[in-house]
Structure formats: structure tokens, C-alpha cells
PDB file of N, CA, C and O in Angstrom:
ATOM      1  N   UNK A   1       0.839  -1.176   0.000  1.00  0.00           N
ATOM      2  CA  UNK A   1       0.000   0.000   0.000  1.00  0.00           C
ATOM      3  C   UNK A   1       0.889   1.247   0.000  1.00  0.00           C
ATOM      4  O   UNK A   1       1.785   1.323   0.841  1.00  0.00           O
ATOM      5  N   UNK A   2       0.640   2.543  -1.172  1.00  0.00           N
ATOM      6  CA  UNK A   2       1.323   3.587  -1.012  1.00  0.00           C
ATOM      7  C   UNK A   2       0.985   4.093   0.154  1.00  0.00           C
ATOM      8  O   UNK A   2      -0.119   3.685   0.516  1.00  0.00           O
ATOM      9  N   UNK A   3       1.589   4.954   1.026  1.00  0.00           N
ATOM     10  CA  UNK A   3       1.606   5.889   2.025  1.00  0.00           C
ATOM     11  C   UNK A   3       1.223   7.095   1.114  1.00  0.00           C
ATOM     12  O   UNK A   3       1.885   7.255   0.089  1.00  0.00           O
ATOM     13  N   UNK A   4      -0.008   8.142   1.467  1.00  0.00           N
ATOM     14  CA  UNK A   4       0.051   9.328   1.315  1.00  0.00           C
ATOM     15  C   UNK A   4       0.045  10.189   2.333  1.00  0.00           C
ATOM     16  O   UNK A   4      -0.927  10.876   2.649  1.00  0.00           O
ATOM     17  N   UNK A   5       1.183  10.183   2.911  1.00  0.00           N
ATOM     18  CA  UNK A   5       2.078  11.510   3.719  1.00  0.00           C
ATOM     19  C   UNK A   5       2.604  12.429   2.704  1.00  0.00           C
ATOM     20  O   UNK A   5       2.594  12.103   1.517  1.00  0.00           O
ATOM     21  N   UNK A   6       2.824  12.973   2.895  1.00  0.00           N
ATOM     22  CA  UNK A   6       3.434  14.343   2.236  1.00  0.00           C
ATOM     23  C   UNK A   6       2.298  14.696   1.070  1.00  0.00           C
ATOM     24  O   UNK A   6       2.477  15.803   0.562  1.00  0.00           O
ATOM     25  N   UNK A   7       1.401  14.104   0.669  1.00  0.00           N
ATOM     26  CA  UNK A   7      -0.049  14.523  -0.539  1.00  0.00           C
ATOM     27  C   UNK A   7      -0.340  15.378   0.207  1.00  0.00           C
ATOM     28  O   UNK A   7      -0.270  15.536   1.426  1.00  0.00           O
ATOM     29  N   UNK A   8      -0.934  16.352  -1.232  1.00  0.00           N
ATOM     30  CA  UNK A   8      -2.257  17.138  -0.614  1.00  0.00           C
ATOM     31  C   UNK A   8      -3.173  16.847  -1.559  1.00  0.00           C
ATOM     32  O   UNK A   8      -2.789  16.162  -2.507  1.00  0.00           O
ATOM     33  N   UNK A   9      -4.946  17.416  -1.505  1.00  0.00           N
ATOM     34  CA  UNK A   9      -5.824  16.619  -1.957  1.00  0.00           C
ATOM     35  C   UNK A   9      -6.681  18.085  -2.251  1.00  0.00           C
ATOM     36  O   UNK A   9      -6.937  19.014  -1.486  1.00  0.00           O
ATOM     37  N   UNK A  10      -6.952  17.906  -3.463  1.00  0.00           N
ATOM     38  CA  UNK A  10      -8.391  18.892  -3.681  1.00  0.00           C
ATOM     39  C   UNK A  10      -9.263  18.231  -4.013  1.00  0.00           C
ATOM     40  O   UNK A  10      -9.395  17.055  -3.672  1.00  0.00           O
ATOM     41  N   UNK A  11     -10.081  18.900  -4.792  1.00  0.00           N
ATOM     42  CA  UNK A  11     -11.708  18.011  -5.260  1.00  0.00           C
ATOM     43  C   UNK A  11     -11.420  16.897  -6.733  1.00  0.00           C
ATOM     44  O   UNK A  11     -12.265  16.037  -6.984  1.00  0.00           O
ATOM     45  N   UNK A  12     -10.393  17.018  -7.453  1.00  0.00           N
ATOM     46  CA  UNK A  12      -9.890  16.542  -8.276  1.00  0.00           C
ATOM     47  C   UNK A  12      -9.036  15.637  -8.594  1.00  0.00           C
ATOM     48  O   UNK A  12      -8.976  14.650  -9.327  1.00  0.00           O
ATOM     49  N   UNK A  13      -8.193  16.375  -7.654  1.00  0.00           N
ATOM     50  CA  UNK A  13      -6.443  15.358  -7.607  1.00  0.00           C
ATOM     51  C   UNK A  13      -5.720  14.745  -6.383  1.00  0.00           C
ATOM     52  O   UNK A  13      -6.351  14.965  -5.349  1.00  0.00           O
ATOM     53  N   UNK A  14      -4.704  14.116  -6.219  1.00  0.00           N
ATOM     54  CA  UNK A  14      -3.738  14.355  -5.198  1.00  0.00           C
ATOM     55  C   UNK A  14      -2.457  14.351  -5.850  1.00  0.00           C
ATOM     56  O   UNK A  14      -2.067  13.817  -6.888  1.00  0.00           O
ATOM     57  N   UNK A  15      -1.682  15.357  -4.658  1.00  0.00           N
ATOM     58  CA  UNK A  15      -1.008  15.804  -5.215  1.00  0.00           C
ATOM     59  C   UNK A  15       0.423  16.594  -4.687  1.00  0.00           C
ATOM     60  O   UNK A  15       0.150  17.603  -4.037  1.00  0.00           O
ATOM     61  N   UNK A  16       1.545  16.397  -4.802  1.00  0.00           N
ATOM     62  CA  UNK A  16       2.895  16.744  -4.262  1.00  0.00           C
ATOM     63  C   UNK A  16       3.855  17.290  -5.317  1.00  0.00           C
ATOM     64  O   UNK A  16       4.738  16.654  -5.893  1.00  0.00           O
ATOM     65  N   UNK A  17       3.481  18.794  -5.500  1.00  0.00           N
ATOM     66  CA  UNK A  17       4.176  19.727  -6.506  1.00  0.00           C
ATOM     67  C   UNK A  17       5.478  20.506  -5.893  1.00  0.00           C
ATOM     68  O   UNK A  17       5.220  21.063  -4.826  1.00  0.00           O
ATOM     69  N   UNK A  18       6.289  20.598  -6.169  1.00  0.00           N
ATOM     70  CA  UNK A  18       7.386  21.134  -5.484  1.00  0.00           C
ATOM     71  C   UNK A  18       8.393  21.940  -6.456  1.00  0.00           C
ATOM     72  O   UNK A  18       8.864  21.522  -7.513  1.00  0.00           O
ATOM     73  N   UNK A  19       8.608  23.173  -5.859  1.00  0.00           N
ATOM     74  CA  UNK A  19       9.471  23.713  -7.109  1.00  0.00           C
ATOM     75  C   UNK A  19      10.510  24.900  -6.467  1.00  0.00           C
ATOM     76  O   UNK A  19      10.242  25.817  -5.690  1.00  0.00           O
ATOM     77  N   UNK A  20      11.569  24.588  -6.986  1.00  0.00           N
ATOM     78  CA  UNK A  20      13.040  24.840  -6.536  1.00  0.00           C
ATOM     79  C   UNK A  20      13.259  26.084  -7.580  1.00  0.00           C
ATOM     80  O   UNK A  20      13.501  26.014  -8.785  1.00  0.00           O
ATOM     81  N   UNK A  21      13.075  27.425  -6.626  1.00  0.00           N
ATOM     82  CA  UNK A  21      13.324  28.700  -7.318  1.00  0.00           C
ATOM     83  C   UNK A  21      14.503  29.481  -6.633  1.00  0.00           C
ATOM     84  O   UNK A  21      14.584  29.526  -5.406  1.00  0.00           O
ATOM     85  N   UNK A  22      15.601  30.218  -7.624  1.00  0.00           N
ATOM     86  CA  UNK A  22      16.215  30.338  -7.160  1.00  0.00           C
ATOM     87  C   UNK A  22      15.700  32.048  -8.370  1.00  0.00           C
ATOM     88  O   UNK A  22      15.252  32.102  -9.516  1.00  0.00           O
ATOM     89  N   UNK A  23      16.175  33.475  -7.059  1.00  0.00           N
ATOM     90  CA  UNK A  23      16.112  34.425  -7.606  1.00  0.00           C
ATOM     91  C   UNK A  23      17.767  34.924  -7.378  1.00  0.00           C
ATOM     92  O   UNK A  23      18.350  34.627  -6.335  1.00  0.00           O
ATOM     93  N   UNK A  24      18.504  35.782  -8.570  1.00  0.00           N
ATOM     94  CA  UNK A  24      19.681  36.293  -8.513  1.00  0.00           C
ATOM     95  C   UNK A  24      19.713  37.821  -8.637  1.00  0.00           C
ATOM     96  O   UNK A  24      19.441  38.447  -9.661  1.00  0.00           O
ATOM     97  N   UNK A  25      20.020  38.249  -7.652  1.00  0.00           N
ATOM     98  CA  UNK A  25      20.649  39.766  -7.851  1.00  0.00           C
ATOM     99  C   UNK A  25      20.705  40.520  -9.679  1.00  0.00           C
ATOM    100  O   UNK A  25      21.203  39.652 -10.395  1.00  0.00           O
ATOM    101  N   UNK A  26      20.499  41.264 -10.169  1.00  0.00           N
ATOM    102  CA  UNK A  26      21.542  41.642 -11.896  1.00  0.00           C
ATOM    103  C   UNK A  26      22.536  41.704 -11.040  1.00  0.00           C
ATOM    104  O   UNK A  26      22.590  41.780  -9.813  1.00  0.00           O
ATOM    105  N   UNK A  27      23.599  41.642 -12.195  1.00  0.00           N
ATOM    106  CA  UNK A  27      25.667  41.485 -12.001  1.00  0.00           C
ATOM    107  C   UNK A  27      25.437  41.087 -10.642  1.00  0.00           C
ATOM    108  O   UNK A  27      25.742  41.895  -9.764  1.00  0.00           O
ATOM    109  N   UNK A  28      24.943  39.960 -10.317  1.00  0.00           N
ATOM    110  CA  UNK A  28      25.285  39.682  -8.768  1.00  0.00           C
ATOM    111  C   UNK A  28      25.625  40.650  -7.917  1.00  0.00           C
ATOM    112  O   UNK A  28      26.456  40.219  -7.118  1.00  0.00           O
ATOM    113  N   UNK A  29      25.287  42.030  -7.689  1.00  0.00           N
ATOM    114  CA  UNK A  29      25.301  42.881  -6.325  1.00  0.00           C
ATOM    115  C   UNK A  29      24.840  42.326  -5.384  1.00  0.00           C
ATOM    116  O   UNK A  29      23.943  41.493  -5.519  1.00  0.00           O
ATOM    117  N   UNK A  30      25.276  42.612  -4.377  1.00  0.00           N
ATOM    118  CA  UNK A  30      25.641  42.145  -2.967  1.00  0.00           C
ATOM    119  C   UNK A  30      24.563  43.163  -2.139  1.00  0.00           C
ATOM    120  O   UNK A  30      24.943  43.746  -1.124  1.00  0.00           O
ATOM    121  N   UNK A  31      23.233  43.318  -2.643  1.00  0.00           N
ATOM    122  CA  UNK A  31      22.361  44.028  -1.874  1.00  0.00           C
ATOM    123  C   UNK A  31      21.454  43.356  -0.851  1.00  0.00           C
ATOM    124  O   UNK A  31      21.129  44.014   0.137  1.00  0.00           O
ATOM    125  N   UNK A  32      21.045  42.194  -0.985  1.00  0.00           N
ATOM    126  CA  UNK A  32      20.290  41.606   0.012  1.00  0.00           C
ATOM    127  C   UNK A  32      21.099  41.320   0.937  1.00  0.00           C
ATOM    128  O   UNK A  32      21.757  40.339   1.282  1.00  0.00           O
ATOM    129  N   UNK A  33      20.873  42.702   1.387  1.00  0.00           N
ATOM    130  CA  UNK A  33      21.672  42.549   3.476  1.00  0.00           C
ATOM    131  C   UNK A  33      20.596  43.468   4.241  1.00  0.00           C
ATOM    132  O   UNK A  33      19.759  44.166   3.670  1.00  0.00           O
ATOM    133  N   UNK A  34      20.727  43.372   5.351  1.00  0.00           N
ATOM    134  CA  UNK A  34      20.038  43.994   6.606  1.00  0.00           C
ATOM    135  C   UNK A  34      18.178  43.920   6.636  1.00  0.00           C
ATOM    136  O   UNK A  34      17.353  43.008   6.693  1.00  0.00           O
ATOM    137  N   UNK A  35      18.115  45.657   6.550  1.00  0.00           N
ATOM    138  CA  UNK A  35      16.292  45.670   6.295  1.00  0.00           C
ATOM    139  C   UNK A  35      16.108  45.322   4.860  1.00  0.00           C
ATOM    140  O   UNK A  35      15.009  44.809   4.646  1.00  0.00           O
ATOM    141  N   UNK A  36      16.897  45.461   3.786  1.00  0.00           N
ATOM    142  CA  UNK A  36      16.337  45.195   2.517  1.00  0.00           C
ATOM    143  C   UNK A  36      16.020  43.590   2.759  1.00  0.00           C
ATOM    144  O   UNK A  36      14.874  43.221   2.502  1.00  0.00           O
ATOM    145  N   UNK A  37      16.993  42.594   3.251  1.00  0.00           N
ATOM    146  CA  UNK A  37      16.757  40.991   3.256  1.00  0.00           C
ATOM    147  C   UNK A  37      15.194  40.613   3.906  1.00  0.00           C
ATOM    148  O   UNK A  37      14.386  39.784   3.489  1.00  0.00           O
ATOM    149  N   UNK A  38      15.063  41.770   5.371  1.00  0.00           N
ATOM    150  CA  UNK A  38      13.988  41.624   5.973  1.00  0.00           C
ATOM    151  C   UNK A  38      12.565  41.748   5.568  1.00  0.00           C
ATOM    152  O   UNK A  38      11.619  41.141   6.070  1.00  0.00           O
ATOM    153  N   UNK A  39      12.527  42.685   4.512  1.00  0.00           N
ATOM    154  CA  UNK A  39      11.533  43.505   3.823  1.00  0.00           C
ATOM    155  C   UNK A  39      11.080  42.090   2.955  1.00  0.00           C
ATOM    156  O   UNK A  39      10.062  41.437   3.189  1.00  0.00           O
ATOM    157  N   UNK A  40      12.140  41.772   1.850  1.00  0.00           N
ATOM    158  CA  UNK A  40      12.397  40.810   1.160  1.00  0.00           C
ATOM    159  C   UNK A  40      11.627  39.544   1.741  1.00  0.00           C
ATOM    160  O   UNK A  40      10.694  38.873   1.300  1.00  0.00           O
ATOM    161  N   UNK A  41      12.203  39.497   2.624  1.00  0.00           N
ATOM    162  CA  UNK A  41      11.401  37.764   3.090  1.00  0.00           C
ATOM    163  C   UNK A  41       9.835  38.140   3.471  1.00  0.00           C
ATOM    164  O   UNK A  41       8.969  37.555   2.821  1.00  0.00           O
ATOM    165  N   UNK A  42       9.403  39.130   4.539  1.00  0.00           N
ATOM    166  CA  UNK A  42       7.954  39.773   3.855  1.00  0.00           C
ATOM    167  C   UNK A  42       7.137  39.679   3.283  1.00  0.00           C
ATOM    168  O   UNK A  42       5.970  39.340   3.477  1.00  0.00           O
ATOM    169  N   UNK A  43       7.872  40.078   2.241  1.00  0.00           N
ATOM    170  CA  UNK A  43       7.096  40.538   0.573  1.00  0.00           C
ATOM    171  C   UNK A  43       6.522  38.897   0.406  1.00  0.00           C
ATOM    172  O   UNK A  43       5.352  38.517   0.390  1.00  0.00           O
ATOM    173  N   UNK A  44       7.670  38.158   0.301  1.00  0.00           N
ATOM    174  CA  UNK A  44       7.622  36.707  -0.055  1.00  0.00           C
ATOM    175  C   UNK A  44       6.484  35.882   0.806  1.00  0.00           C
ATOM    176  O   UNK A  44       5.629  35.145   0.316  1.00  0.00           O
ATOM    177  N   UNK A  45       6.699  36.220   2.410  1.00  0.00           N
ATOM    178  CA  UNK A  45       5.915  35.159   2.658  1.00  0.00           C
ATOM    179  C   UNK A  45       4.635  35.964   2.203  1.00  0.00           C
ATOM    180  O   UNK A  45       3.950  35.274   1.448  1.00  0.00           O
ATOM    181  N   UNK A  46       4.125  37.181   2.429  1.00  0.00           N
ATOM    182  CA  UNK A  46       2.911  37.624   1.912  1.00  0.00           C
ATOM    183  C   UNK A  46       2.093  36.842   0.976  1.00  0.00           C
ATOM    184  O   UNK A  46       1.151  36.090   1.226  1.00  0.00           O
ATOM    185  N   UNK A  47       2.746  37.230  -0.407  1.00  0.00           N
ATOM    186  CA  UNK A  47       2.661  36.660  -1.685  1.00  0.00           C
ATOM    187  C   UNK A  47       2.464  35.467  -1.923  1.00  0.00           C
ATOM    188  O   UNK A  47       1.834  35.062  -2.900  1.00  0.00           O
ATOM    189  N   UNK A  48       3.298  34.325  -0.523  1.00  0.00           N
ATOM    190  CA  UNK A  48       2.827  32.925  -1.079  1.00  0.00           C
ATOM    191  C   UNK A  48       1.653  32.383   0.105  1.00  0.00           C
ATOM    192  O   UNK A  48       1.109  31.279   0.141  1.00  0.00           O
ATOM    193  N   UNK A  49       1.466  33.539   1.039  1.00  0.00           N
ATOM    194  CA  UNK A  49       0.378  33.526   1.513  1.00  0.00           C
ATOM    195  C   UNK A  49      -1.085  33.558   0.628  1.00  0.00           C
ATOM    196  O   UNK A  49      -1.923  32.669   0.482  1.00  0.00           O
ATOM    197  N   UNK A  50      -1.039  34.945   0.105  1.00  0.00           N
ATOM    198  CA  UNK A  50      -2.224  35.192  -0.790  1.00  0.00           C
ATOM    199  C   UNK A  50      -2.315  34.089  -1.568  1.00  0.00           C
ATOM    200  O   UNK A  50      -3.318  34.286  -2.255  1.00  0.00           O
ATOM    201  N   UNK A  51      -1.690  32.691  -1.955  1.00  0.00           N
ATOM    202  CA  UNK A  51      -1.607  32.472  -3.558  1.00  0.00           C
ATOM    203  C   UNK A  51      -1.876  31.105  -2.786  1.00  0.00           C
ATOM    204  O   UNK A  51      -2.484  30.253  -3.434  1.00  0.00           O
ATOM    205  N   UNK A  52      -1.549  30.830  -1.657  1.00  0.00           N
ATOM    206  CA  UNK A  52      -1.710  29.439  -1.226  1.00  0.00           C
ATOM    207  C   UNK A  52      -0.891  28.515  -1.649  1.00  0.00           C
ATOM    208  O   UNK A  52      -1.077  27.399  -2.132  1.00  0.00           O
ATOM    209  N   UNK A  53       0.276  29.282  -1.341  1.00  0.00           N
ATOM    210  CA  UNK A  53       1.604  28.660  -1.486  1.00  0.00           C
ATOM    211  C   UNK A  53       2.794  28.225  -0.204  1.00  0.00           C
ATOM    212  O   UNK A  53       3.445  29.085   0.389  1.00  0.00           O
ATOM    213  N   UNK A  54       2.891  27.049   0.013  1.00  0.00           N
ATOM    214  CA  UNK A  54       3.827  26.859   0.699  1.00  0.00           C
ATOM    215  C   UNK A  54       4.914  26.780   0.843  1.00  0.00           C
ATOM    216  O   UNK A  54       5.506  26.014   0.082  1.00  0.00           O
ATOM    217  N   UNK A  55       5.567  27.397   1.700  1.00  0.00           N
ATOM    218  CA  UNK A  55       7.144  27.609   1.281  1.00  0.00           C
ATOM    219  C   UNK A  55       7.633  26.563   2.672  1.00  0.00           C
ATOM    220  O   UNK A  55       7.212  26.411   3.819  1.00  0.00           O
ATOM    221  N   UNK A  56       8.804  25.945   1.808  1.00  0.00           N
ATOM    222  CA  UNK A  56       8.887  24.433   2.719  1.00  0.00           C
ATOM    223  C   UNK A  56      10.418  24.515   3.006  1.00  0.00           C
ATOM    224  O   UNK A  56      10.933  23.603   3.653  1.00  0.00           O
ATOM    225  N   UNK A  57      11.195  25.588   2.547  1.00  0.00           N
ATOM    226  CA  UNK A  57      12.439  26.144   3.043  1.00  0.00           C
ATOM    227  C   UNK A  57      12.398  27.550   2.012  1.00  0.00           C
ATOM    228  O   UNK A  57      11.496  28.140   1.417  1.00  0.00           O
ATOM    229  N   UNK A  58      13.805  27.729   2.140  1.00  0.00           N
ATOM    230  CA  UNK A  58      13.576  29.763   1.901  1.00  0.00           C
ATOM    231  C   UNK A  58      15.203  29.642   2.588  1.00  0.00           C
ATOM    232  O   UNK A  58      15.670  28.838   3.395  1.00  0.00           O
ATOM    233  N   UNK A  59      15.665  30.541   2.043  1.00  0.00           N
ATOM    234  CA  UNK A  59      16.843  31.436   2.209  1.00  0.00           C
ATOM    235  C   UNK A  59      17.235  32.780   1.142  1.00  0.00           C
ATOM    236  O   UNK A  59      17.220  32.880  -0.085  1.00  0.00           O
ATOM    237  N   UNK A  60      17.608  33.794   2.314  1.00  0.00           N
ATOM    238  CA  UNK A  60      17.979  34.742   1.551  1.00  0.00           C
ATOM    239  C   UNK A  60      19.475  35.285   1.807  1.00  0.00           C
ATOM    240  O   UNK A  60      19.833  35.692   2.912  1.00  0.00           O
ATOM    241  N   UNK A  61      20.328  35.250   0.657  1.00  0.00           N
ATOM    242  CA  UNK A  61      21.649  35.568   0.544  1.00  0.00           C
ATOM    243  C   UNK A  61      21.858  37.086  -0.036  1.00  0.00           C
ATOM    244  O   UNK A  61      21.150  37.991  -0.480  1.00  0.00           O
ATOM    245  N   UNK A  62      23.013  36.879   0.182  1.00  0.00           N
ATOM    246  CA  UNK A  62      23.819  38.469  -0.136  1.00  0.00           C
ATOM    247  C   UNK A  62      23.479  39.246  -1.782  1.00  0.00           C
ATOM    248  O   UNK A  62      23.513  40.391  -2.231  1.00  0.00           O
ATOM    249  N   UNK A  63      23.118  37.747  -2.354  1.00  0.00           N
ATOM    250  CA  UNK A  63      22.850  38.330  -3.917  1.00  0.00           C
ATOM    251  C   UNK A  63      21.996  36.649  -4.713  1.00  0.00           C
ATOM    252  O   UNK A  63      22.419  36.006  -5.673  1.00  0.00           O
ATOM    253  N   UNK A  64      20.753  36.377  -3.877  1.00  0.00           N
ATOM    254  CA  UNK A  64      20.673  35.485  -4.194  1.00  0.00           C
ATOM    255  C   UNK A  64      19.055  35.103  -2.953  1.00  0.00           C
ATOM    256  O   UNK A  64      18.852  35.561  -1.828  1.00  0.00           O
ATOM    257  N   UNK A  65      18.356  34.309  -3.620  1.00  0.00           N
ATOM    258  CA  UNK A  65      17.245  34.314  -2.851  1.00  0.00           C
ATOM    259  C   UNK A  65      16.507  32.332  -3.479  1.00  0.00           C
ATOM    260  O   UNK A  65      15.873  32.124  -4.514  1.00  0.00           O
ATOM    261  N   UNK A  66      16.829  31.491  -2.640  1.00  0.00           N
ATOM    262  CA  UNK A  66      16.525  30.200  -2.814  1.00  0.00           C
ATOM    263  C   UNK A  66      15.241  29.928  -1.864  1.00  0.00           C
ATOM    264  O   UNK A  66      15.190  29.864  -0.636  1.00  0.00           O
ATOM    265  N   UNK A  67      14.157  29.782  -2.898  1.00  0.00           N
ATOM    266  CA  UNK A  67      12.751  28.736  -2.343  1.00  0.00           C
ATOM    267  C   UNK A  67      12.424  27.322  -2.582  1.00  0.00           C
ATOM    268  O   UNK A  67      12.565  26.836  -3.704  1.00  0.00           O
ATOM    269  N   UNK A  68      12.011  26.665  -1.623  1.00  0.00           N
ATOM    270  CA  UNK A  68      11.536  25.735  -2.018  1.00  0.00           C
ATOM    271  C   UNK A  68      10.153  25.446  -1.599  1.00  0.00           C
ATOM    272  O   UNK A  68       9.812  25.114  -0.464  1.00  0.00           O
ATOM    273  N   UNK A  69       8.905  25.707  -3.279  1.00  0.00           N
ATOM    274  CA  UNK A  69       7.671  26.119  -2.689  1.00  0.00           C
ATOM    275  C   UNK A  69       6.889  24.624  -3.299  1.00  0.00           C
ATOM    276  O   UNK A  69       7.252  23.763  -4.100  1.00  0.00           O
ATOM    277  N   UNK A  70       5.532  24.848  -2.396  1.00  0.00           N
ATOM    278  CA  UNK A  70       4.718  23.707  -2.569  1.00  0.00           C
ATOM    279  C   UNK A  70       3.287  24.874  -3.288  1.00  0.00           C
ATOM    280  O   UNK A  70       2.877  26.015  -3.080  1.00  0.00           O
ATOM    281  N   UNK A  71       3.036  23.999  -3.968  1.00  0.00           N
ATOM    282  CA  UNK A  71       2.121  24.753  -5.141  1.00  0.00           C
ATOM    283  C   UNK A  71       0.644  23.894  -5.365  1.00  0.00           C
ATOM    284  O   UNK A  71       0.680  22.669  -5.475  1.00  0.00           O
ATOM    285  N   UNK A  72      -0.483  24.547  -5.414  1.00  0.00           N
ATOM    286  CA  UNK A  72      -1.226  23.651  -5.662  1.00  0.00           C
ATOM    287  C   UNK A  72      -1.460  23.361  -7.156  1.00  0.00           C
ATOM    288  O   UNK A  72      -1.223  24.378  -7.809  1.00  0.00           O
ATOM    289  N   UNK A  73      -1.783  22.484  -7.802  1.00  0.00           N
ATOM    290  CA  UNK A  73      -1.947  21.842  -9.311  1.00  0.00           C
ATOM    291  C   UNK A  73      -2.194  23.183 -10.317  1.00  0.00           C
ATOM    292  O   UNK A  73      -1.460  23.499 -11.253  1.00  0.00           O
ATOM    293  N   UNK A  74      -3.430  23.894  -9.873  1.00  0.00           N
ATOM    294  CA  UNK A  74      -3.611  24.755 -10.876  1.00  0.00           C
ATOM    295  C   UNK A  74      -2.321  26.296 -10.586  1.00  0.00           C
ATOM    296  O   UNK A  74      -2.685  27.413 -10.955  1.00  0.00           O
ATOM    297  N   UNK A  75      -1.474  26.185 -10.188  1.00  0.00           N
ATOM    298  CA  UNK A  75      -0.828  27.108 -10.270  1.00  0.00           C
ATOM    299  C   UNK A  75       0.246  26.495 -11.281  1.00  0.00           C
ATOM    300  O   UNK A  75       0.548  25.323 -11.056  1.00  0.00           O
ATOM    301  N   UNK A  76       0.827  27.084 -12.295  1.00  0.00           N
ATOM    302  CA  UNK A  76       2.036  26.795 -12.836  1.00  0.00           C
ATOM    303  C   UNK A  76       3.071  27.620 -12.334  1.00  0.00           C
ATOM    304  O   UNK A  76       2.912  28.622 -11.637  1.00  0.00           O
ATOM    305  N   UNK A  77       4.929  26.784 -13.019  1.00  0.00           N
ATOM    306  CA  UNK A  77       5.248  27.882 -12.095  1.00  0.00           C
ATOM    307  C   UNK A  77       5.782  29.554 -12.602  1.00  0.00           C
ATOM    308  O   UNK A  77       6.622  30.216 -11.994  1.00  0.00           O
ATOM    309  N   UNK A  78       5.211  29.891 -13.578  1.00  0.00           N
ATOM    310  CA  UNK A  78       5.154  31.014 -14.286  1.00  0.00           C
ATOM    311  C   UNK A  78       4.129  32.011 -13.196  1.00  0.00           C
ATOM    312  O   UNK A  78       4.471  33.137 -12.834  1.00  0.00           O
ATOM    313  N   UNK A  79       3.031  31.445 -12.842  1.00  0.00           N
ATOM    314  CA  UNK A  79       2.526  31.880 -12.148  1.00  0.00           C
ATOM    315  C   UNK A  79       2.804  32.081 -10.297  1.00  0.00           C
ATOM    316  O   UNK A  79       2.559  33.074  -9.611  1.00  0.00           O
ATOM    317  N   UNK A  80       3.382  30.769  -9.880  1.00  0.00           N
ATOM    318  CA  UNK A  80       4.025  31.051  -8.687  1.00  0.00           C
ATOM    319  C   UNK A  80       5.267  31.889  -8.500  1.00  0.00           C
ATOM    320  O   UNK A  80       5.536  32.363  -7.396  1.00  0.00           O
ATOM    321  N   UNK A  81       6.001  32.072  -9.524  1.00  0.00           N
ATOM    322  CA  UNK A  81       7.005  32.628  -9.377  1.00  0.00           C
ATOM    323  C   UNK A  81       6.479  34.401  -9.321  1.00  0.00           C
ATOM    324  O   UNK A  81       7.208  35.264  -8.834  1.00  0.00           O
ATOM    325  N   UNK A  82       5.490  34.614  -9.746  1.00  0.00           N
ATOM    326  CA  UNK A  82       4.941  35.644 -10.007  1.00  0.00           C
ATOM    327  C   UNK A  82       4.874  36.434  -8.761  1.00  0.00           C
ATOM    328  O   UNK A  82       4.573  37.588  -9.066  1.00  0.00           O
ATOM    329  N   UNK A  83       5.022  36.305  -7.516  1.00  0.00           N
ATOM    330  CA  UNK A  83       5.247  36.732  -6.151  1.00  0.00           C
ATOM    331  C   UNK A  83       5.296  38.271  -6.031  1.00  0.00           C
ATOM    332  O   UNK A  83       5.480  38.799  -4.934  1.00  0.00           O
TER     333      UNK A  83
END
């Protein structure tokens, strides 16, 4: 018998979407430091709040911003990335 741990379930599907976004600085500047990083993570969880998006790790670097979000089916990730 499969285990469904880690599924989630709507009226349609089940389902374990996962998507590994990585955002980069232009010319890699070294701006995501202090309140800008703080603001930054914010904005983010906001956004994957509204969208019903789960963010299942997250880091924000010096010039560099790595998610790893859980998405439901009808979002693509053109659209999740859309934050």
C-alpha cells in the first residue's frame, strides 16, 4: 500500500508539486543585506500567503534568494514565481 504523507488533496487530484526557485541579484550585487533581506522575506511570505503557497524552506543571501515552494496543481510555475 502507497503511504500518502506528504499529498495534498483537492476536489480533483492528489497531489505533491514542489518547485526549486532560485532568484539572482543583476551582475550579482551584494544588496540583500540587513532591512532590505527583511523587507524581502515579507514581501515573499505575503505573496505565497495570498496564492496558497507553501514555502517548505527559503533562504535569503547576499545576492541570491533560494525557495523551495509547494504549489497547488492549478498554479504553474510562471505563475508562482509571479510573487
Amino acid at each position: 500500500m502507497i503511504s500518502m504523507e506528504g499529498y495534498e488533496k483537492n476536489s480533483h487530484a492528489v497531489y505533491a508539486i514542489k518547485y526549486h526557485i532560485i532568484w539572482v541579484t543583476k551582475f550579482g550585487y551584494q544588496i540583500l543585506r540587513g532591512q532590505l533581506a527583511v523587507r524581502t522575506r515579507e514581501l515573499i511570505r505575503q505573496g505565497c500567503e495570498a496564492r496558497r503557497i507553501g514555502i517548505l524552506q527559503g533562504s535569503v543571501g547576499k545576492e541570491h534568494i533560494h525557495l523551495l515552494l509547494s504549489c497547488p496543481p492549478s498554479l504553474g510555475p510562471s505563475k508562482s514565481c509571479s510573487i
